[in-house]
Backbone and ligand atoms as CSV (ligand in chain L), in Angstrom:
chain,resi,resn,atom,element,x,y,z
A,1,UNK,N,N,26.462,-23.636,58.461
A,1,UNK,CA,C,26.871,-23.894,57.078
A,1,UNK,C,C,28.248,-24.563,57.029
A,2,UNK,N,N,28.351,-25.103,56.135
A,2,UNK,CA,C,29.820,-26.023,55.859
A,2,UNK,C,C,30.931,-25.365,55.158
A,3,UNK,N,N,31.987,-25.033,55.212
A,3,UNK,CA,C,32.852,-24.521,54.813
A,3,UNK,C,C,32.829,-25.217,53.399
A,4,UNK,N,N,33.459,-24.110,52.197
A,4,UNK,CA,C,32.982,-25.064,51.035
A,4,UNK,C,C,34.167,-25.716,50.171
A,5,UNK,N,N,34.255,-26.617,50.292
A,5,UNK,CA,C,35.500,-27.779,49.933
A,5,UNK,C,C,34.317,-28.900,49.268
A,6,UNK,N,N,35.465,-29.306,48.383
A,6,UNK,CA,C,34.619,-30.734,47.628
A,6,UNK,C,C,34.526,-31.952,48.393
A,7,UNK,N,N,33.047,-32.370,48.167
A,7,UNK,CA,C,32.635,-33.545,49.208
A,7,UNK,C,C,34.033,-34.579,48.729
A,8,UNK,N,N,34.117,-35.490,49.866
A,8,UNK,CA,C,34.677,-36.833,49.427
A,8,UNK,C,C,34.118,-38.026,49.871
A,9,UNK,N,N,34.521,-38.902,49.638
A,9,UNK,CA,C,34.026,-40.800,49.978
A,9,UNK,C,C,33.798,-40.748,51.528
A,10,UNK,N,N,32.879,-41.325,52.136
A,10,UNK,CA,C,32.951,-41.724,53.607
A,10,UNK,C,C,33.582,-42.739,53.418
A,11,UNK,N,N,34.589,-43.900,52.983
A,11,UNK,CA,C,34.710,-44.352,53.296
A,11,UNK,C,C,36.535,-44.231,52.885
A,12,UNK,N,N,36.618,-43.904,52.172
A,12,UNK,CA,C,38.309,-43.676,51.732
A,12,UNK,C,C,38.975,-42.626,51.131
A,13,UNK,N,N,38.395,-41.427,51.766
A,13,UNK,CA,C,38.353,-39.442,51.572
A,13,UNK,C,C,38.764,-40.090,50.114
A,14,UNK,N,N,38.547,-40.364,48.531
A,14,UNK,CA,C,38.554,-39.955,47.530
A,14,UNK,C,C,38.054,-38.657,47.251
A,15,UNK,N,N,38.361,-37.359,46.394
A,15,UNK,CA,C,37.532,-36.374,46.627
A,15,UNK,C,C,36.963,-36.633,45.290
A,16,UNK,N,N,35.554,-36.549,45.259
A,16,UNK,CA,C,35.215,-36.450,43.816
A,16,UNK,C,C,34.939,-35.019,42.807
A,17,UNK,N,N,35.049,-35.202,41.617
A,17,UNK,CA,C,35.539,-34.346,40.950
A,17,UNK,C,C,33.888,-33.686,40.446
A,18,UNK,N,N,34.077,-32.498,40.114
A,18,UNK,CA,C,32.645,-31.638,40.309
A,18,UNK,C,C,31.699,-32.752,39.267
A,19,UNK,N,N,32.458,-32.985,38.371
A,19,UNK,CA,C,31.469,-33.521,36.736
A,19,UNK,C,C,30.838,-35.102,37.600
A,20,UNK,N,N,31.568,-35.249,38.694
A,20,UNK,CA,C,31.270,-36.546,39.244
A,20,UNK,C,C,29.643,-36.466,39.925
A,21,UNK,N,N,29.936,-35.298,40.614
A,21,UNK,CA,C,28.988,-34.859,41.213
A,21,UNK,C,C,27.711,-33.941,41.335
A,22,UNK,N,N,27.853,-33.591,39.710
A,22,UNK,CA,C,26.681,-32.852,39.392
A,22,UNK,C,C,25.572,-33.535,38.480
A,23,UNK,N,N,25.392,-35.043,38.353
A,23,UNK,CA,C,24.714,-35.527,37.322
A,23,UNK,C,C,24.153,-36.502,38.369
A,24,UNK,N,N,24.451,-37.172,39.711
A,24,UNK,CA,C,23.363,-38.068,40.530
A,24,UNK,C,C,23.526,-37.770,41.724
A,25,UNK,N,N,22.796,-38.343,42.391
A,25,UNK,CA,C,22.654,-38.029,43.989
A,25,UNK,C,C,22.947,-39.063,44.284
A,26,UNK,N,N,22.614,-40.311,44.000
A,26,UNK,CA,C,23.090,-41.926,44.253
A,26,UNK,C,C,24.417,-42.077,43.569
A,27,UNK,N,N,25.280,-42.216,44.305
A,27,UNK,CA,C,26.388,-42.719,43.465
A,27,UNK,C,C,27.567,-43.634,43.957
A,28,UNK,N,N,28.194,-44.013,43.332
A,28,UNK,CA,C,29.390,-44.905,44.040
A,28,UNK,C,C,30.571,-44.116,44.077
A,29,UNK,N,N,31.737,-44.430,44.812
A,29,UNK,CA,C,32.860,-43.876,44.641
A,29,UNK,C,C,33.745,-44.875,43.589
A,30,UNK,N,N,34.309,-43.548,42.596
A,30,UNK,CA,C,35.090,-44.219,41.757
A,30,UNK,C,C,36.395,-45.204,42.180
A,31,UNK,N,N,36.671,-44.690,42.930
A,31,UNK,CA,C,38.114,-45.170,43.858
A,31,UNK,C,C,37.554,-46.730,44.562
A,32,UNK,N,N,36.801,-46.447,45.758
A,32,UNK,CA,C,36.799,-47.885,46.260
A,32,UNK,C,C,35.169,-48.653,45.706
A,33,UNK,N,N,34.553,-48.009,44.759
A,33,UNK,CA,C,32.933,-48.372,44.460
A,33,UNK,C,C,31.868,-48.547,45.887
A,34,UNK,N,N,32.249,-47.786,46.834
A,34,UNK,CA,C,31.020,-47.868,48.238
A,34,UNK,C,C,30.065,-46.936,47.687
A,35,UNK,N,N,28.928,-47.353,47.517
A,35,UNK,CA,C,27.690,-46.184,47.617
A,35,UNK,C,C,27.565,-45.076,48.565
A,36,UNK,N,N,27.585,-44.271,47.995
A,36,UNK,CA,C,27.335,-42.952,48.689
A,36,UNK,C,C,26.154,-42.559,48.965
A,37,UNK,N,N,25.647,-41.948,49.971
A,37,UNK,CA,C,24.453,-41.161,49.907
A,37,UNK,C,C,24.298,-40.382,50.863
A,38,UNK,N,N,23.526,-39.169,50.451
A,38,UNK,CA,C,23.816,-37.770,50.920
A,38,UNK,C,C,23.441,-37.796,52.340
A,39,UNK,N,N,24.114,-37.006,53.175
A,39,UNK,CA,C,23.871,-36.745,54.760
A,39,UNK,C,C,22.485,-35.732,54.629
A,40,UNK,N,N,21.539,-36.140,55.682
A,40,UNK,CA,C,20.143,-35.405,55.949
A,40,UNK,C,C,20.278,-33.723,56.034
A,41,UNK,N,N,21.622,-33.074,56.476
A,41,UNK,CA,C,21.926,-32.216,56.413
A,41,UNK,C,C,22.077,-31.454,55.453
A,42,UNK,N,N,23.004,-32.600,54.331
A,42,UNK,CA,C,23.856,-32.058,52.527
A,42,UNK,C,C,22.240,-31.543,52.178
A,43,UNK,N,N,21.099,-32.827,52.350
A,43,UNK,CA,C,20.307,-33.123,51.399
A,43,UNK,C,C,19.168,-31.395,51.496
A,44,UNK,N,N,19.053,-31.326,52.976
A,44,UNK,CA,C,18.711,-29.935,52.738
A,44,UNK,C,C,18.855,-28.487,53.125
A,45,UNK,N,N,19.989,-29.025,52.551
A,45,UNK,CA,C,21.287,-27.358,51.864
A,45,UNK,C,C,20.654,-27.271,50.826
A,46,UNK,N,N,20.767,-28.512,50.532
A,46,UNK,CA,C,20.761,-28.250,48.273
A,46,UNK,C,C,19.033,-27.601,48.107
A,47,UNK,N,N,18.412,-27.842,48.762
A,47,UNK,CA,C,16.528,-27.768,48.484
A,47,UNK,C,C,16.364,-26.424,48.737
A,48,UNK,N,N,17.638,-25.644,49.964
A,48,UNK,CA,C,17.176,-24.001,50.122
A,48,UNK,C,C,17.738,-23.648,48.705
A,49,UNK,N,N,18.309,-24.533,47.877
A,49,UNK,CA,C,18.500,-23.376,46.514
A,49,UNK,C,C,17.037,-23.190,45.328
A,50,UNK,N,N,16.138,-24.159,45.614
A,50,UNK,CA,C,14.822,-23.968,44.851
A,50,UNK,C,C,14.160,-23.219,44.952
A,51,UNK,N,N,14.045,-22.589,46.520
A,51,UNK,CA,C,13.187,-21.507,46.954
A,51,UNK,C,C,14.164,-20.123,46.136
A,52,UNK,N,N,14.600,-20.237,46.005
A,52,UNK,CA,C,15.967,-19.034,45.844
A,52,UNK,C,C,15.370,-18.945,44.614
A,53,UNK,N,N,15.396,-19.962,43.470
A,53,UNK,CA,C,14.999,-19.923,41.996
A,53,UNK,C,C,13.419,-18.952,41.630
A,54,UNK,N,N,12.194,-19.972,42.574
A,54,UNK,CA,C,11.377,-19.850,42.772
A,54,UNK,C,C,11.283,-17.875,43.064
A,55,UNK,N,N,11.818,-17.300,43.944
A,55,UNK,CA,C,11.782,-15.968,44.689
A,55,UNK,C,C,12.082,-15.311,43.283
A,56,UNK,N,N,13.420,-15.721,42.606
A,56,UNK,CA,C,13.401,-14.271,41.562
A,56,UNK,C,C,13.005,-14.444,40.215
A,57,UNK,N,N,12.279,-15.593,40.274
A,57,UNK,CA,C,11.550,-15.540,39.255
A,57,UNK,C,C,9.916,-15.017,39.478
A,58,UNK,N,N,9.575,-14.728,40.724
A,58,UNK,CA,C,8.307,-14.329,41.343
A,58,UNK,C,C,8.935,-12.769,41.290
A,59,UNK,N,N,9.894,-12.326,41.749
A,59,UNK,CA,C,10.320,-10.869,41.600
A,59,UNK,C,C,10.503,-10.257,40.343
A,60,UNK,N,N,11.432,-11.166,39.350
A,60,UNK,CA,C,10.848,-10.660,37.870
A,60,UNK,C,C,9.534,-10.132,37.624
A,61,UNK,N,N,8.508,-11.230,37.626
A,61,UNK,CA,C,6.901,-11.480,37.409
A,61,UNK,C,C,6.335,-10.050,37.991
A,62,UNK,N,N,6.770,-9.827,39.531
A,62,UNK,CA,C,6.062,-8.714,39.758
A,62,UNK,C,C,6.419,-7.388,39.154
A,63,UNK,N,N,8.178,-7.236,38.867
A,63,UNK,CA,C,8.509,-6.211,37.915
A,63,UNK,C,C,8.283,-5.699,36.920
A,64,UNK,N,N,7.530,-7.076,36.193
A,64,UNK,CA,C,6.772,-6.950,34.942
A,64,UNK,C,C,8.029,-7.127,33.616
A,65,UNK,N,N,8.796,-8.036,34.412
A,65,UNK,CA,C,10.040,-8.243,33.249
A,65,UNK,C,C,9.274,-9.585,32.443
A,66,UNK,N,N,9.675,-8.969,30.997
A,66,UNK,CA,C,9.425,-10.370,30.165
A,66,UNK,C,C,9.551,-11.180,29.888
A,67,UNK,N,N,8.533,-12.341,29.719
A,67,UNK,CA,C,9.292,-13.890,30.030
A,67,UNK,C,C,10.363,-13.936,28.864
A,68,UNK,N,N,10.990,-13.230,27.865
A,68,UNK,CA,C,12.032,-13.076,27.294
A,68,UNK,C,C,12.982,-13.392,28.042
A,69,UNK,N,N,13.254,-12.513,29.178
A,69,UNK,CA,C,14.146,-12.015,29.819
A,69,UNK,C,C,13.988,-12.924,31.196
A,70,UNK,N,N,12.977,-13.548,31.498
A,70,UNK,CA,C,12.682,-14.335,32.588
A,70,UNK,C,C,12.999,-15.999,32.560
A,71,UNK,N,N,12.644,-16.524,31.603
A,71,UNK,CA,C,13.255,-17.482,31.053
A,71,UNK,C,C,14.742,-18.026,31.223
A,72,UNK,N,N,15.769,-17.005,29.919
A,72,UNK,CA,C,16.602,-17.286,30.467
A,72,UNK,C,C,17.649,-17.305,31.583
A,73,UNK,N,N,16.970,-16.245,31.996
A,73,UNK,CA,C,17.793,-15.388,33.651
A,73,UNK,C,C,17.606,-16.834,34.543
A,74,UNK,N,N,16.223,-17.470,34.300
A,74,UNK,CA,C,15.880,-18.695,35.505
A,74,UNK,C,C,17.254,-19.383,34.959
A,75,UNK,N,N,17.026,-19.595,33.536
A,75,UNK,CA,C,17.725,-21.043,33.252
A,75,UNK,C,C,19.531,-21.041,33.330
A,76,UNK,N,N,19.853,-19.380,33.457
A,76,UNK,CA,C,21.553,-19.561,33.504
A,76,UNK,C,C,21.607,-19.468,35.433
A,77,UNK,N,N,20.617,-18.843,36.178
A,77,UNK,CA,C,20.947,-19.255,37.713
A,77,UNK,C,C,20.715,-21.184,38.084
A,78,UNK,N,N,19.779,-21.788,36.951
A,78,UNK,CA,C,19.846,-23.348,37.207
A,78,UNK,C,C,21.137,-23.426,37.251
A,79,UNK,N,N,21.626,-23.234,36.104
A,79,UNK,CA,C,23.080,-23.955,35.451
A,79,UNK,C,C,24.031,-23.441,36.495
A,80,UNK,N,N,23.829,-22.524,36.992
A,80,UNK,CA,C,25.114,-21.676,38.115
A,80,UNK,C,C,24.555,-22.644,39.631
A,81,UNK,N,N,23.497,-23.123,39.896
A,81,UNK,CA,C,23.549,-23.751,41.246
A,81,UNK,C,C,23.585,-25.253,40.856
A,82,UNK,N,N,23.412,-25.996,39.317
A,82,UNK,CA,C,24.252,-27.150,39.150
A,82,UNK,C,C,25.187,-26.875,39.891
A,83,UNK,N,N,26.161,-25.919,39.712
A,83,UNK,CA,C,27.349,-26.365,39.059
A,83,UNK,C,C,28.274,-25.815,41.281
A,84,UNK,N,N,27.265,-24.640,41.780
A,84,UNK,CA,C,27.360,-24.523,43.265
A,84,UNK,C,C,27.280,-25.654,44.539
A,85,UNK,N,N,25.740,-26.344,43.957
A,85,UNK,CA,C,25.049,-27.071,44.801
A,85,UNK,C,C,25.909,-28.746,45.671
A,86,UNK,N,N,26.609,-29.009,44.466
A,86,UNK,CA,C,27.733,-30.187,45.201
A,86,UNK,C,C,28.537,-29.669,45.812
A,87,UNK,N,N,29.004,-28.332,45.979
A,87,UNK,CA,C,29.999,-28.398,46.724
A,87,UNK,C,C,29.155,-28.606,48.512
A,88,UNK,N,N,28.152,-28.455,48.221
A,88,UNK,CA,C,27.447,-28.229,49.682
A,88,UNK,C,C,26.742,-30.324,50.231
A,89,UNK,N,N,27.194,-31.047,49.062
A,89,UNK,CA,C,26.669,-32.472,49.771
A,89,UNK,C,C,28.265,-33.350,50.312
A,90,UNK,N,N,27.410,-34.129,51.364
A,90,UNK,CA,C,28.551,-34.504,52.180
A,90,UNK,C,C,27.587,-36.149,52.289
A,91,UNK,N,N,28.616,-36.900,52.068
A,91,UNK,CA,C,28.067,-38.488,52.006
A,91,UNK,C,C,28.398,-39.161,53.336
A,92,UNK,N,N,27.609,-40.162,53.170
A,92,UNK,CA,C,27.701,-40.798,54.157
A,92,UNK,C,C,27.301,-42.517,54.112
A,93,UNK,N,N,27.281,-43.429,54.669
A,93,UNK,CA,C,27.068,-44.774,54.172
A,93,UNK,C,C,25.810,-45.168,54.335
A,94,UNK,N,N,24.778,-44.170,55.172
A,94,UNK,CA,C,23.332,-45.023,55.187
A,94,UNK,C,C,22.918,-43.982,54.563
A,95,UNK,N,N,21.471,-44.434,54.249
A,95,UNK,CA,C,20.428,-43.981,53.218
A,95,UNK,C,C,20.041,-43.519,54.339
A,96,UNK,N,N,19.832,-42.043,54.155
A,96,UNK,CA,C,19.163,-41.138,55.265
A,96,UNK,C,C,17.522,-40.931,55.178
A,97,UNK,N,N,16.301,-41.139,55.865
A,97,UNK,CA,C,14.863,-41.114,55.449
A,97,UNK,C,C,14.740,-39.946,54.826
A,98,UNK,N,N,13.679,-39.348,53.850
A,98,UNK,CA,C,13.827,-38.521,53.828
A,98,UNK,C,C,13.384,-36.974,54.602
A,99,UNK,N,N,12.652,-37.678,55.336
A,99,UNK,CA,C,11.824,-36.063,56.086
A,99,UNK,C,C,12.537,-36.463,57.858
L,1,ZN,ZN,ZN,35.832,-44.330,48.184
């Protein structure tokens, strides 16, 4: 695992700022405009957080908690691994395949 510090530019350590980094995966750096794109590694850090979503919303279900209560519980852990999940991508200058 990566120690957790905010990604920056491969090409001119700009660090980008979270709001930078929670709305695309393709992006440029504001500082020198080089395209970024995520290291094969960043890319699946971020994917073990779906299974995570997936698990306690299957553990609710079996508890027999109500989708009242299931609903939004999913939708404030989305908003909490928005807001986790960049700190874990690290760029790099080639487009990595994806599998
Ligand atoms: Zn840059």
């Amino acid at each position: 695992m990566y120690d957790i510090e905010i990604p920056s530019c491969w090409n001119c350590e700009h660090e980008f700022k979270l709001r930078e980094l929670v709305w695309s995966w393709r992006m440029r750096c504001p500082s020198c405009k080089k395209k970024q794109f995520l290291t094969k590694e960043s890319r699946f850090n971020t994917l073990l957080f779906s299974p995570i979503l997936m698990i306690v919303i299957f553990i609710m279900n079996v508890w027999n908690f109500s989708w009242v209560i299931i609903i939004p519980v999913s939708f404030c852990l989305f908003l909490i691994f928005m807001f986790i999940i960049p700190y874990f991508y690290r760029f790099t200058d080639k487009e990595a395949p994806f599998v």
